[in-house]
N, CA, C, O and CB atoms as a CASP TS submission, in Angstrom:
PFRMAT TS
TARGET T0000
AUTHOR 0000-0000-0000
METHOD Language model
MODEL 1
PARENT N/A
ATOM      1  N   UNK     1      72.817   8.785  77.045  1.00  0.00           N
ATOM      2  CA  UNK     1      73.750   8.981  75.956  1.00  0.00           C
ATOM      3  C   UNK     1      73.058   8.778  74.605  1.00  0.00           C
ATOM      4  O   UNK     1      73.372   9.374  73.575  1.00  0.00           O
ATOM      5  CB  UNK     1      74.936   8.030  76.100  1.00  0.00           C
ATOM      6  N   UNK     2      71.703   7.518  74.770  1.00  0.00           N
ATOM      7  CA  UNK     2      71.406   7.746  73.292  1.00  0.00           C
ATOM      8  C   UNK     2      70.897   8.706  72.744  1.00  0.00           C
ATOM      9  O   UNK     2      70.778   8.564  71.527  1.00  0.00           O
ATOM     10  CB  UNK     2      70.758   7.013  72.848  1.00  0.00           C
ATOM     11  N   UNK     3      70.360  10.122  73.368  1.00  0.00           N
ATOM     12  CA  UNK     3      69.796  11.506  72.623  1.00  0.00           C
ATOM     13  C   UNK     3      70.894  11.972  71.997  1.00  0.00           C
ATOM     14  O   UNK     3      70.738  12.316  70.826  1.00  0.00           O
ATOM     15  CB  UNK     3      69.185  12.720  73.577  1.00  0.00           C
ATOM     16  N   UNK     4      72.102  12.086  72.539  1.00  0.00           N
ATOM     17  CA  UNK     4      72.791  12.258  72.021  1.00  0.00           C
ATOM     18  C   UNK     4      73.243  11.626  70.754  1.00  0.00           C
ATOM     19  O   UNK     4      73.320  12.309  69.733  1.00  0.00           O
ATOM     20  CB  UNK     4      73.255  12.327  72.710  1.00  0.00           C
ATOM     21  N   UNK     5      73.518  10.487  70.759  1.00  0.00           N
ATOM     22  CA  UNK     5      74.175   9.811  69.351  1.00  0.00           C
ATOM     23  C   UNK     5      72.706   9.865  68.129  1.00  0.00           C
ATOM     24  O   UNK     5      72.836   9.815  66.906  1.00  0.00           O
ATOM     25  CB  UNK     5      74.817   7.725  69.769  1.00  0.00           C
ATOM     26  N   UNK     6      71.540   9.962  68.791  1.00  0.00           N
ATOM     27  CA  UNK     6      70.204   9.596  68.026  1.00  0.00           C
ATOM     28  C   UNK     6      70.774  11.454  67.308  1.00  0.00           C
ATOM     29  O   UNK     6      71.296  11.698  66.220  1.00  0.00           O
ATOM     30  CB  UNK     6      68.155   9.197  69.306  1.00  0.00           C
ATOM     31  N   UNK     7      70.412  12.383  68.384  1.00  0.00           N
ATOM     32  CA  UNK     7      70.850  13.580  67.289  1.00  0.00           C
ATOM     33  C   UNK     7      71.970  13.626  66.286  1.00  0.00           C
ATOM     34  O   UNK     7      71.735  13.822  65.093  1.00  0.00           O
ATOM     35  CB  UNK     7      71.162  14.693  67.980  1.00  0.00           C
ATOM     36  N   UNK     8      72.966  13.480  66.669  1.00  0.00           N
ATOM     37  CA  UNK     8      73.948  13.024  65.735  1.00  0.00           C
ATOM     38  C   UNK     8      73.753  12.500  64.419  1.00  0.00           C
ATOM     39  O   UNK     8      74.168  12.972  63.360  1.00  0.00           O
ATOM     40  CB  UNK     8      74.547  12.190  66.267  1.00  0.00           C
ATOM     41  N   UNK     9      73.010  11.372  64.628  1.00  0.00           N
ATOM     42  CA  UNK     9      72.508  10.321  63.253  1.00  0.00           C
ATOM     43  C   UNK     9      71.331  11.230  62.480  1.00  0.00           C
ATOM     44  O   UNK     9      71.315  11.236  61.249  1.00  0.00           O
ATOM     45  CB  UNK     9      71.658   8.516  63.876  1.00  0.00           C
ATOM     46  N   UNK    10      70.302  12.031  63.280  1.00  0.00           N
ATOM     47  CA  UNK    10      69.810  12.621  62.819  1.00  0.00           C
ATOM     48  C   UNK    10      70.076  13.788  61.909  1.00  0.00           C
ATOM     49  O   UNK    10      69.584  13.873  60.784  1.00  0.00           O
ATOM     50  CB  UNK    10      69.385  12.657  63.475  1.00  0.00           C
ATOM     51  N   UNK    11      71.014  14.841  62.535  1.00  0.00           N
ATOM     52  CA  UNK    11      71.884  15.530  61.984  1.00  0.00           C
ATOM     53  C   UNK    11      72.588  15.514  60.412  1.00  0.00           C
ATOM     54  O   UNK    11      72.632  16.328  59.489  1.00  0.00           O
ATOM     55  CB  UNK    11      72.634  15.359  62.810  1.00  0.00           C
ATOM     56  N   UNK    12      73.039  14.316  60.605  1.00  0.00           N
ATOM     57  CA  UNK    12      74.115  13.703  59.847  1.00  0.00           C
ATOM     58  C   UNK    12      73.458  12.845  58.265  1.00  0.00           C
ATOM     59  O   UNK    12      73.885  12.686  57.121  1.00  0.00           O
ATOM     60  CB  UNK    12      74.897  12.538  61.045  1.00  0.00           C
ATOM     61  N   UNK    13      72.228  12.463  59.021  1.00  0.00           N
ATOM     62  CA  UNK    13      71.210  11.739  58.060  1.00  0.00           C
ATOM     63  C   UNK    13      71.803  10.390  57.525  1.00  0.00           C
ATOM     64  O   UNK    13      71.978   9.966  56.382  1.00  0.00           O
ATOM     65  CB  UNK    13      70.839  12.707  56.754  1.00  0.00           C
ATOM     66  N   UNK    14      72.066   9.837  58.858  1.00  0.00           N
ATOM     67  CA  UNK    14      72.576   8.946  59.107  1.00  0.00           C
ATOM     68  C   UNK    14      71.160   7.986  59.514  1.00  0.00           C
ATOM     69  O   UNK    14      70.046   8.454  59.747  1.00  0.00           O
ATOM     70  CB  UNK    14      73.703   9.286  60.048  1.00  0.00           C
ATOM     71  N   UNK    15      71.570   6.412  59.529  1.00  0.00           N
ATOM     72  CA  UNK    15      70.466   5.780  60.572  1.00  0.00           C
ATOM     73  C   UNK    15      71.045   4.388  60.960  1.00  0.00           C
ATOM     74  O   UNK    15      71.850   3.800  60.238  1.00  0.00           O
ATOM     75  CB  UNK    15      68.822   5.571  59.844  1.00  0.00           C
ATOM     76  N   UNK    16      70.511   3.810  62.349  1.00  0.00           N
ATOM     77  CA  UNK    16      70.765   2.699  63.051  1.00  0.00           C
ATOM     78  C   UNK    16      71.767   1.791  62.296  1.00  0.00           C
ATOM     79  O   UNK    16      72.808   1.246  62.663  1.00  0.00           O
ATOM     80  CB  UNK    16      69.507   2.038  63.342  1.00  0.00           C
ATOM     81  N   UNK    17      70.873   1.821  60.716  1.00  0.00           N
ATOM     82  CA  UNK    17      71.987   0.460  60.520  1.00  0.00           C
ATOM     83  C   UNK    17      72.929   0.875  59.276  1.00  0.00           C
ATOM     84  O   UNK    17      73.172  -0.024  58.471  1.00  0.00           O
ATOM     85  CB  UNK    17      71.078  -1.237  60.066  1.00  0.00           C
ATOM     86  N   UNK    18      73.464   2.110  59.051  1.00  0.00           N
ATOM     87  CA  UNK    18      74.870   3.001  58.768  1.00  0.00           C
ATOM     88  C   UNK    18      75.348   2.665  59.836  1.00  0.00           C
ATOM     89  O   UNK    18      75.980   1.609  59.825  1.00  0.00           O
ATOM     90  CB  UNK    18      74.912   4.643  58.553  1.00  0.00           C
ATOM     91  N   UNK    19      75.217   3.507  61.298  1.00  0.00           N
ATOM     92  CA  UNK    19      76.050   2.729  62.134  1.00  0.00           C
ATOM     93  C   UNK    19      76.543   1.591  62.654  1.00  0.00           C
ATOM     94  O   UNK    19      77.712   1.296  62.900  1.00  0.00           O
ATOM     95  CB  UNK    19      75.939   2.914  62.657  1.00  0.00           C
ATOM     96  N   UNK    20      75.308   0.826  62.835  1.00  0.00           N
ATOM     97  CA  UNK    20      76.091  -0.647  62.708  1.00  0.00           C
ATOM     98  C   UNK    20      76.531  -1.087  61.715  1.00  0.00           C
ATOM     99  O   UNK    20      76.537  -2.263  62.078  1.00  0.00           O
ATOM    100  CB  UNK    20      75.478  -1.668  62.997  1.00  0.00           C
ATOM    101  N   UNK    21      76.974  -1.120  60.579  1.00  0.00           N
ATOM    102  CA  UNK    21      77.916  -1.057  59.286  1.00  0.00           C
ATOM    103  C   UNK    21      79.154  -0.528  59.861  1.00  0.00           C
ATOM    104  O   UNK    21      80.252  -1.047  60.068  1.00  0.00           O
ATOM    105  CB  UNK    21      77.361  -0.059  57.996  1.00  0.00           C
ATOM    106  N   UNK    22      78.792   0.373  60.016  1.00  0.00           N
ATOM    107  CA  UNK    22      80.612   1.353  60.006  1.00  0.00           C
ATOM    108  C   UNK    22      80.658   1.426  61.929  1.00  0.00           C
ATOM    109  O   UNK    22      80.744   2.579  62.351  1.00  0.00           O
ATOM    110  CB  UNK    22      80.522   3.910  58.909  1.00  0.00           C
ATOM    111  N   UNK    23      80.623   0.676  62.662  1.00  0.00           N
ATOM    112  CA  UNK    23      80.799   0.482  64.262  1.00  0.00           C
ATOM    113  C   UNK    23      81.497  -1.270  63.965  1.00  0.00           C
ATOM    114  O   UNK    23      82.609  -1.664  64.320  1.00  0.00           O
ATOM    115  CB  UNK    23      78.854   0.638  65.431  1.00  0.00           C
ATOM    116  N   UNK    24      80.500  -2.011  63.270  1.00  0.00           N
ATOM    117  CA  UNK    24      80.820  -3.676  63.948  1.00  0.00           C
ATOM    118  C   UNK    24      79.868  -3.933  64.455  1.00  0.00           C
ATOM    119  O   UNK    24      79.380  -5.055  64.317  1.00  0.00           O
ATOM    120  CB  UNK    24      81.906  -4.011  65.030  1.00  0.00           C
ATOM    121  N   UNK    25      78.968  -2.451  65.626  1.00  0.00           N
ATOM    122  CA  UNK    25      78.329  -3.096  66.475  1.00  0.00           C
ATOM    123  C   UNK    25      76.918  -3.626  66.149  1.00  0.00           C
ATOM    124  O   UNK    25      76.419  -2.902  65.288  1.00  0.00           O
ATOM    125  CB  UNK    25      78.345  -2.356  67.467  1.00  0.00           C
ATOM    126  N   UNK    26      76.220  -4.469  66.463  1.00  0.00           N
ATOM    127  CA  UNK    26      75.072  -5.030  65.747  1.00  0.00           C
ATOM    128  C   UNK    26      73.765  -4.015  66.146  1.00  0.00           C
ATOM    129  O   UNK    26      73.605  -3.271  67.114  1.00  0.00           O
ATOM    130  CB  UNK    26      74.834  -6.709  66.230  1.00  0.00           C
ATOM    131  N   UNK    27      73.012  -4.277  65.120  1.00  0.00           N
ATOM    132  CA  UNK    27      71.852  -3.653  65.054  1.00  0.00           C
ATOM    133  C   UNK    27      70.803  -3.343  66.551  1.00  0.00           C
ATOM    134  O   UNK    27      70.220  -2.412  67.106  1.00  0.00           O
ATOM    135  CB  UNK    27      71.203  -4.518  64.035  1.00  0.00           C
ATOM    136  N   UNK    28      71.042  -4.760  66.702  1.00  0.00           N
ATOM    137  CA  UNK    28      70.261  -5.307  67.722  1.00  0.00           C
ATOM    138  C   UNK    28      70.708  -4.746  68.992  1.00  0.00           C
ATOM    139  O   UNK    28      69.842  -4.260  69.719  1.00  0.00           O
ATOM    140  CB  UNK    28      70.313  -6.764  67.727  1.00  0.00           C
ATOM    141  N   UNK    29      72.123  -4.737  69.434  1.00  0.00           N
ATOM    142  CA  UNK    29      72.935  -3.827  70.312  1.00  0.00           C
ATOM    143  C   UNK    29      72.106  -2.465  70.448  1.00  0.00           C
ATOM    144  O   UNK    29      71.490  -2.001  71.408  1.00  0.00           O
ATOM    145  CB  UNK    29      74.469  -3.557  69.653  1.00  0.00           C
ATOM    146  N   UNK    30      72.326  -1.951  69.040  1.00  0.00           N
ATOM    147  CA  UNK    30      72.279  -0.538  68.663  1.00  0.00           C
ATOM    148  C   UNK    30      70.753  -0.195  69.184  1.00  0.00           C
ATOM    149  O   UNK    30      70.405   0.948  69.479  1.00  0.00           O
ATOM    150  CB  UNK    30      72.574  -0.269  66.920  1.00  0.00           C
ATOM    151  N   UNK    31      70.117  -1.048  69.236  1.00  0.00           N
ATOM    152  CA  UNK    31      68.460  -0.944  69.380  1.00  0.00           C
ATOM    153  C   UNK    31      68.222  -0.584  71.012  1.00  0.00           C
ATOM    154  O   UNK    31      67.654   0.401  71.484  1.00  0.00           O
ATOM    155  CB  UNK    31      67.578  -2.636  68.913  1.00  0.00           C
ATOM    156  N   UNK    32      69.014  -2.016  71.893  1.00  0.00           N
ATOM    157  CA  UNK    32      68.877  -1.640  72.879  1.00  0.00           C
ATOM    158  C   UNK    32      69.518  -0.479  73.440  1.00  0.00           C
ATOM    159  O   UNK    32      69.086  -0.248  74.569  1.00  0.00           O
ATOM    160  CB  UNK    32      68.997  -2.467  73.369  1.00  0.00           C
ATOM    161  N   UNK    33      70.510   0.437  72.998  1.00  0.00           N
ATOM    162  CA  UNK    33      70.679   1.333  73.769  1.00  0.00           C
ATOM    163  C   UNK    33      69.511   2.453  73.103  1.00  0.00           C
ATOM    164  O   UNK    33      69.361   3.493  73.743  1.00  0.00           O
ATOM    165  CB  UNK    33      72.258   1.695  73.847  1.00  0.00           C
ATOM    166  N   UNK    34      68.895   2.313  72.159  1.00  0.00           N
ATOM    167  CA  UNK    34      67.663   3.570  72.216  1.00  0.00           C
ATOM    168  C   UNK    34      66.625   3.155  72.563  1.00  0.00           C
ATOM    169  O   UNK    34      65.792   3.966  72.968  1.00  0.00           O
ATOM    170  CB  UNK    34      67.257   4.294  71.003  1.00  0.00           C
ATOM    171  N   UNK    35      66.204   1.272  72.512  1.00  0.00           N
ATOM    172  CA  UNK    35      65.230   1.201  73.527  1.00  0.00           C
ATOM    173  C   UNK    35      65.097   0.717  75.245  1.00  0.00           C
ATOM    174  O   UNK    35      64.102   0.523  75.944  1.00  0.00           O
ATOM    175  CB  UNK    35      64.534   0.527  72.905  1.00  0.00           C
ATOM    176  N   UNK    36      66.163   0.654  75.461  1.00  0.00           N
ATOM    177  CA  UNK    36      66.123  -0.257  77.036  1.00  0.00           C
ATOM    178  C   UNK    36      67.178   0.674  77.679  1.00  0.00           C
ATOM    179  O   UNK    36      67.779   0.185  78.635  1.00  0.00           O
ATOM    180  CB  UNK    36      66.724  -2.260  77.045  1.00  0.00           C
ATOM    181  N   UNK    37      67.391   1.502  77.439  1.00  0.00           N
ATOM    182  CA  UNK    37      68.815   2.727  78.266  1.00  0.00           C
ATOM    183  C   UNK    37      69.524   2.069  78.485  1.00  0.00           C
ATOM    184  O   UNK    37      70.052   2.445  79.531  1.00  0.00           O
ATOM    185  CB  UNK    37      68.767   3.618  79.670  1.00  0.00           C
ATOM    186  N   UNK    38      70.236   0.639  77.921  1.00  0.00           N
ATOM    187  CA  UNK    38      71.554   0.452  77.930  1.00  0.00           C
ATOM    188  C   UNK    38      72.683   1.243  77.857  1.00  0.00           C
ATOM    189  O   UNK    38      72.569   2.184  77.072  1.00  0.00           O
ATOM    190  CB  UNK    38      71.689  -0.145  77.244  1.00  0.00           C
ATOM    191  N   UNK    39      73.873   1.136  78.507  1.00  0.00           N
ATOM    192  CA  UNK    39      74.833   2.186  77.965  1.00  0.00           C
ATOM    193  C   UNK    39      76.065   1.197  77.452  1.00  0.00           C
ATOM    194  O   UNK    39      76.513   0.196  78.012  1.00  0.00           O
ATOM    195  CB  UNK    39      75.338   3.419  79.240  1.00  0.00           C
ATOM    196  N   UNK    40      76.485   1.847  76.130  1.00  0.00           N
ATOM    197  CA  UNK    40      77.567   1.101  75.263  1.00  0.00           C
ATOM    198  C   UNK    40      78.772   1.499  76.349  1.00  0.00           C
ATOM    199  O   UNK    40      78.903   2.358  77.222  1.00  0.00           O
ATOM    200  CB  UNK    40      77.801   1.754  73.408  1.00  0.00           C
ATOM    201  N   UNK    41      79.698   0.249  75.740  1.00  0.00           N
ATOM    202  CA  UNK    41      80.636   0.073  77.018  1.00  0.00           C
ATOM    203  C   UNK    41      81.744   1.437  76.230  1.00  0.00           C
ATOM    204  O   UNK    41      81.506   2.200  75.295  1.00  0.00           O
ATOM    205  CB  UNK    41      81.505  -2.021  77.311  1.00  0.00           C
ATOM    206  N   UNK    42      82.492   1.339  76.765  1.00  0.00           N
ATOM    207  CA  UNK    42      83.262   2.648  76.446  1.00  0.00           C
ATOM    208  C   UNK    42      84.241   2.337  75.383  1.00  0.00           C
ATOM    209  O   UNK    42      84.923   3.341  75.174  1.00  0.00           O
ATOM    210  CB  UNK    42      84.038   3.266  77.726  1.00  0.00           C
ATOM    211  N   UNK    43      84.570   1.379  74.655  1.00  0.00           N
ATOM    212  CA  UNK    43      85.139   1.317  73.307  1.00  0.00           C
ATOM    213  C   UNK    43      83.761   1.148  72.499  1.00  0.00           C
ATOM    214  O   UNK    43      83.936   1.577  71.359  1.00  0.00           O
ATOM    215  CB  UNK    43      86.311   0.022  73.083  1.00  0.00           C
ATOM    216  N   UNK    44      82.731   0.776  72.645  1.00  0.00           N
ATOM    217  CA  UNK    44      81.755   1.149  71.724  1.00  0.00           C
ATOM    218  C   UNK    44      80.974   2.705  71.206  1.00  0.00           C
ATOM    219  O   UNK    44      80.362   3.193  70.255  1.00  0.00           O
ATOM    220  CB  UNK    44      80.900   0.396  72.198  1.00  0.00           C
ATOM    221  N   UNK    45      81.489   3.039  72.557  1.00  0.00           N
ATOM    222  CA  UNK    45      81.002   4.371  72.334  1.00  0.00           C
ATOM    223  C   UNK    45      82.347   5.214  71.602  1.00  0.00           C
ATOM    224  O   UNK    45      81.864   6.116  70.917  1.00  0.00           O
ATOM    225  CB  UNK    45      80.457   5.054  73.887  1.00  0.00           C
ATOM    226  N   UNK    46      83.589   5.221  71.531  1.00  0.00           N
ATOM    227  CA  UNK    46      84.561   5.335  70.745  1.00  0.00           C
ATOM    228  C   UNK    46      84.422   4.717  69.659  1.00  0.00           C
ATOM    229  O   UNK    46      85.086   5.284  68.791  1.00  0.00           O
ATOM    230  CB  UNK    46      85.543   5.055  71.227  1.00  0.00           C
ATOM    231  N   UNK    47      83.843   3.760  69.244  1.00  0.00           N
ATOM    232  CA  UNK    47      83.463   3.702  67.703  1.00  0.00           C
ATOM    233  C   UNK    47      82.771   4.039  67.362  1.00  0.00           C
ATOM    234  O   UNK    47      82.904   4.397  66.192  1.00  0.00           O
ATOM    235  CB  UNK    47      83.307   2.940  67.110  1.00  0.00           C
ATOM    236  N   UNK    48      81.383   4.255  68.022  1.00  0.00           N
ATOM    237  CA  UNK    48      80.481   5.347  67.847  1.00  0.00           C
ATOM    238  C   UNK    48      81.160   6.711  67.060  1.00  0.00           C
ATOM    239  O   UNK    48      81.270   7.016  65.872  1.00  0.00           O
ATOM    240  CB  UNK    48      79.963   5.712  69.322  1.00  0.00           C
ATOM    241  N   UNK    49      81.654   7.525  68.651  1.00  0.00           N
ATOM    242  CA  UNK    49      82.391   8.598  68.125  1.00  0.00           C
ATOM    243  C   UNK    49      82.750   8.505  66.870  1.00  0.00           C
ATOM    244  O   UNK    49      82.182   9.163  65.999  1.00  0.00           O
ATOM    245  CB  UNK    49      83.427   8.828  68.768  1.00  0.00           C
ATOM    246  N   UNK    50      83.507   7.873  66.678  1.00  0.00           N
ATOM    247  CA  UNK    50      84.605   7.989  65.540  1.00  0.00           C
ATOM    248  C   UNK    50      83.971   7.406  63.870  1.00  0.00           C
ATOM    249  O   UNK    50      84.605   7.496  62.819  1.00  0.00           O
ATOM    250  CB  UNK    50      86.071   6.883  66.126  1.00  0.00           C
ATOM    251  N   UNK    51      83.024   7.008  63.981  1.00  0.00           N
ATOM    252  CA  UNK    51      81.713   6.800  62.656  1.00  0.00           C
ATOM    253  C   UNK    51      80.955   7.622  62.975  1.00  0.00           C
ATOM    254  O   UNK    51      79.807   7.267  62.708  1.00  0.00           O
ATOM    255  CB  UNK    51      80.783   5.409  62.450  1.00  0.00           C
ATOM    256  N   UNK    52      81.035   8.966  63.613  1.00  0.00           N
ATOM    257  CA  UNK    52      80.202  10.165  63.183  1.00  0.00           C
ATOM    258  C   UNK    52      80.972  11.284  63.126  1.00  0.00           C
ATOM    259  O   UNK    52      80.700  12.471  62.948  1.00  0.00           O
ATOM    260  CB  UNK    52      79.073  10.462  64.050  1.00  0.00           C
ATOM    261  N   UNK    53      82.224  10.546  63.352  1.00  0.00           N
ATOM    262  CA  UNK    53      83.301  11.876  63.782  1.00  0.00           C
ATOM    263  C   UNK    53      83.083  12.977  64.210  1.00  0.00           C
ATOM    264  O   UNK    53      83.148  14.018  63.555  1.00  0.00           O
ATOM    265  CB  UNK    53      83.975  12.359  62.935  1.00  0.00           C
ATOM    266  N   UNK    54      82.689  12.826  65.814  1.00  0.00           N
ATOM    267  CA  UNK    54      82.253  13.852  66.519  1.00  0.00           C
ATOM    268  C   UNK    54      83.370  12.800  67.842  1.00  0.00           C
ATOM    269  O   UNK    54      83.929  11.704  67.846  1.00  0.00           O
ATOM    270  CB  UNK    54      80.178  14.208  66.604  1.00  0.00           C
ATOM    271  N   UNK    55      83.170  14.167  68.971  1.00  0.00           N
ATOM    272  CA  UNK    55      84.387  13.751  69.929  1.00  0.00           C
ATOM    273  C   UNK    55      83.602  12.890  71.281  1.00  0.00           C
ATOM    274  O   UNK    55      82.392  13.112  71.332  1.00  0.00           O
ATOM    275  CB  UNK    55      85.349  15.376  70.541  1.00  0.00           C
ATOM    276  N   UNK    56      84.011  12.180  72.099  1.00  0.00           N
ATOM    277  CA  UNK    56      83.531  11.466  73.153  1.00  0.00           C
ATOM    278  C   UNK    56      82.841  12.641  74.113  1.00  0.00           C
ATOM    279  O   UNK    56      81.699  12.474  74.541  1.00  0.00           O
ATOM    280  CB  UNK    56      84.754  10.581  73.849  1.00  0.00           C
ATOM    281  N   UNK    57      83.412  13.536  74.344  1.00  0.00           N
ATOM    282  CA  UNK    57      82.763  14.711  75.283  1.00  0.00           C
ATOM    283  C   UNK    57      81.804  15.876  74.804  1.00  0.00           C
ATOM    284  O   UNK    57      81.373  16.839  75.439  1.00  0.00           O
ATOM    285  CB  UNK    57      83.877  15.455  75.858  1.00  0.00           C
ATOM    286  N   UNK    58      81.533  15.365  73.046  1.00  0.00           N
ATOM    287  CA  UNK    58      79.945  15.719  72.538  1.00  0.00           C
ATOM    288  C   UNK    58      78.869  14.496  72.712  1.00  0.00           C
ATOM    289  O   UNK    58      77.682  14.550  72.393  1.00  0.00           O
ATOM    290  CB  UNK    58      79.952  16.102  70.800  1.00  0.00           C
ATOM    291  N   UNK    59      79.353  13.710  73.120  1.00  0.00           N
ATOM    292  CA  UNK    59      78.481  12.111  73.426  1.00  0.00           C
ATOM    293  C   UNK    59      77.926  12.535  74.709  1.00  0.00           C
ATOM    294  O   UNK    59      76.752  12.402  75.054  1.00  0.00           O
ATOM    295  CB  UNK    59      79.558  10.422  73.639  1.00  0.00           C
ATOM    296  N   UNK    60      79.145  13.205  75.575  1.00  0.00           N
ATOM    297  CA  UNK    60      78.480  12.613  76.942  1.00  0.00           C
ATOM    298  C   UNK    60      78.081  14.369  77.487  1.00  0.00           C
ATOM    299  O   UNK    60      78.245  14.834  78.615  1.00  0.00           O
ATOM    300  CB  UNK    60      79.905  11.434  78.242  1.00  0.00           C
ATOM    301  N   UNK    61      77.468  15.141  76.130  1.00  0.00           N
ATOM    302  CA  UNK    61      76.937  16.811  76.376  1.00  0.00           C
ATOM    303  C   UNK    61      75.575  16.510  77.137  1.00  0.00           C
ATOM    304  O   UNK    61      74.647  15.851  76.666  1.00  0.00           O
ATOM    305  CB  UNK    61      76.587  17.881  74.685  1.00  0.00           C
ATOM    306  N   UNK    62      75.612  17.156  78.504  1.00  0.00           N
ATOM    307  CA  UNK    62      74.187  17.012  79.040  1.00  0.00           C
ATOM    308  C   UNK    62      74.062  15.935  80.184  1.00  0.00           C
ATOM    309  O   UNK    62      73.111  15.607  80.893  1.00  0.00           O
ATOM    310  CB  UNK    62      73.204  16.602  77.843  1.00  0.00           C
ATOM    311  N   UNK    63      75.257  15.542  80.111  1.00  0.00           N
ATOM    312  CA  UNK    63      75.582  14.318  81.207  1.00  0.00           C
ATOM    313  C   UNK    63      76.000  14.817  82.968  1.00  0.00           C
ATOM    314  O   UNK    63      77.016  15.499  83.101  1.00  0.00           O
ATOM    315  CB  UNK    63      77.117  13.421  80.484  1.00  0.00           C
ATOM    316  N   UNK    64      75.532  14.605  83.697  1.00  0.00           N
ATOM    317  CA  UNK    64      75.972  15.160  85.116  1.00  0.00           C
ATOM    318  C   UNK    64      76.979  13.988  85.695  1.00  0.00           C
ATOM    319  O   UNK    64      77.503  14.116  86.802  1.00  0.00           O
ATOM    320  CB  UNK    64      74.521  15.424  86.234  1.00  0.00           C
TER
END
């Protein structure tokens, strides 16, 4: 899931810690899911969504 949200931020010209600003969720969180393949629990990833305002089923594009 993080290629996804990483394009997004990229896109958007956005970075790590815009989102953790406008999520709550901490930096450090935010780190491990682009470095350790954590996956944000599913209201994080809805705040995700919703501070890039893009939809949950462009998050999970590419997902089997």
């Amino acid at each position: 899931m993080w290629s996804q949200i990483q394009r997004e931020l990229k896109k958007q010209g956005k970075s790590v810690y815009w989102l953790s600003k406008q999520t709550g969720i901490s930096d450090n969180t935010i780190y491990a899911y682009k470095n350790h393949g954590i996956e944000p629990t599913f209201s994080k990833v809805c705040k995700i969504a919703d501070a890039l305002g893009v939809s949950l089923d462009e998050l999970r594009e590419g997902r089997e």
